[in-house]
Every structure is written in C-alpha cells, then in structure tokens.
C-alpha positions in Angstrom: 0.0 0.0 0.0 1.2 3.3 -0.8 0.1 6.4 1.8 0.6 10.3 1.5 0.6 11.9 4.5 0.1 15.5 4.3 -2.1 18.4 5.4 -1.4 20.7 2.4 -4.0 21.1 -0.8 -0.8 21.9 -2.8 0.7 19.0 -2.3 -2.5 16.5 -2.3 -3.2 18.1 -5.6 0.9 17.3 -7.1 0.2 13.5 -6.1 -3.1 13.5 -7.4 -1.9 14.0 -10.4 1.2 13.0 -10.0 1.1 9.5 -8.3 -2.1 8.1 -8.8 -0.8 4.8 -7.6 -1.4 5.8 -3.8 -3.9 3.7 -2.1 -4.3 6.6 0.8 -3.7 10.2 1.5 -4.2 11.4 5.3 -4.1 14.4 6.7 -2.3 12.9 9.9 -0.5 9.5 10.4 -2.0 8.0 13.7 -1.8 5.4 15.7 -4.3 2.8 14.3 -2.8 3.6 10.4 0.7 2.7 11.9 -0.6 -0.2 13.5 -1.9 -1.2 10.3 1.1 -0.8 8.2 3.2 -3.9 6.8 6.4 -4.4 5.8 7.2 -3.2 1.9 4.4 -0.6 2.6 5.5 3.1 1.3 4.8 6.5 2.7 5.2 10.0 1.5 5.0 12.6 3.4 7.6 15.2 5.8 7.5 13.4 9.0 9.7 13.8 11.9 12.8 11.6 12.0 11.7 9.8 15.5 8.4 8.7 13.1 10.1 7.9 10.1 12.9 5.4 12.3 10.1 3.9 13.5 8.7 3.0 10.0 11.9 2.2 8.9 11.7 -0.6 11.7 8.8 -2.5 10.7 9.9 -2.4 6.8 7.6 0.6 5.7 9.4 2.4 3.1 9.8 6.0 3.7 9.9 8.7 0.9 10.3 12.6 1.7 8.3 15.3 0.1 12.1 17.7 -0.1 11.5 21.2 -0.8 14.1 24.0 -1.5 12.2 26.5 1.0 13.3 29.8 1.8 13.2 31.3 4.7 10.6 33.7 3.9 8.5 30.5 2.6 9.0 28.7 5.5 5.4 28.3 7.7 3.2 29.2 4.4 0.7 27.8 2.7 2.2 26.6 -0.7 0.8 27.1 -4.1 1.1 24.1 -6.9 3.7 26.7 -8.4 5.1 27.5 -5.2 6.1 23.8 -4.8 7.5 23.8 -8.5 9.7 26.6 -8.1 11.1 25.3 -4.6 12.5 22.6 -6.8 10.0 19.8 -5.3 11.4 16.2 -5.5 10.4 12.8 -4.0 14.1 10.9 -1.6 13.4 7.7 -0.2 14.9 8.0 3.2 15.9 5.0 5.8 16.7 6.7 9.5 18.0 4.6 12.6 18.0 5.5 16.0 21.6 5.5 17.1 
C-alpha cells in the first residue's frame, strides 16, 4: 500500500496527479494507520525523524516530500507553483536511532 501523509492542498493536488498509484492520503498518520502498516508498505509525506525510524523498523518504506524553501517560505501555505519553483522532488529516506 502506498500512503501520502500531508495536510497541504498543494501537495495533495501534485500526487493526485502526479502519483495516482497511492492507495491513501491522510491528513495525519495515527496510531491505528501505523498499526496497520506492513512491511514493503510506502509513505510519503515530511514526517519527523523519530516517526520515520520507526517506520523504517517494521519495513515501511519512507519517501520525503524535499522542498528548496526559503526562509521567507518557511510556515506558508504553498501554491502548486510555489512547490515547483522550490525545486519539489520525492528521496526515499531510511533513518536509525543510534
């Protein structure tokens, strides 16, 4: 199963037509979707590295939404060409608590 997690129209609207092969998009990943989730699973999103470790444990694949944000963008609500011209790109991502 492939989720996007994300709270922003901008960015639901790029994977819409983007990556129609996602199964899911949430605005929040809870507890009950992370219970759920099975190894070889993917997610997209910008979660926080504590989150995305604990993915990585259980085998869900982890892929980050990476923007190019200014300072000045930082906090805003993103247009479609907002998100272009910050040089959006999809990283899968594997993080380990050390």
């Amino acid at each position: 199963m492939k989720y996007l997690i994300s709270r922003h129209p901008s960015t639901l609207q790029i994977f819409k037509s983007s990556y129609s092969e996602l199964d899911a998009t949430l605005r929040h990943l809870n507890k009950d979707l992370i219970g759920s989730l099975k190894e070889g699973d993917e997610v997209f999103g910008n979660l926080p590295f504590k989150l995305v470790a604990h993915l990585n444990v259980i085998g869900v694949k982890y892929f980050n939404i990476d923007l190019e944000l200014t300072e000045y963008k930082r906090g805003l609500e993103l247009s479609v060409t907002d998100l272009n011209k910050c040089n959006l790109s999809i990283a899968q991502y594997e993080v380990k608590k050390l």
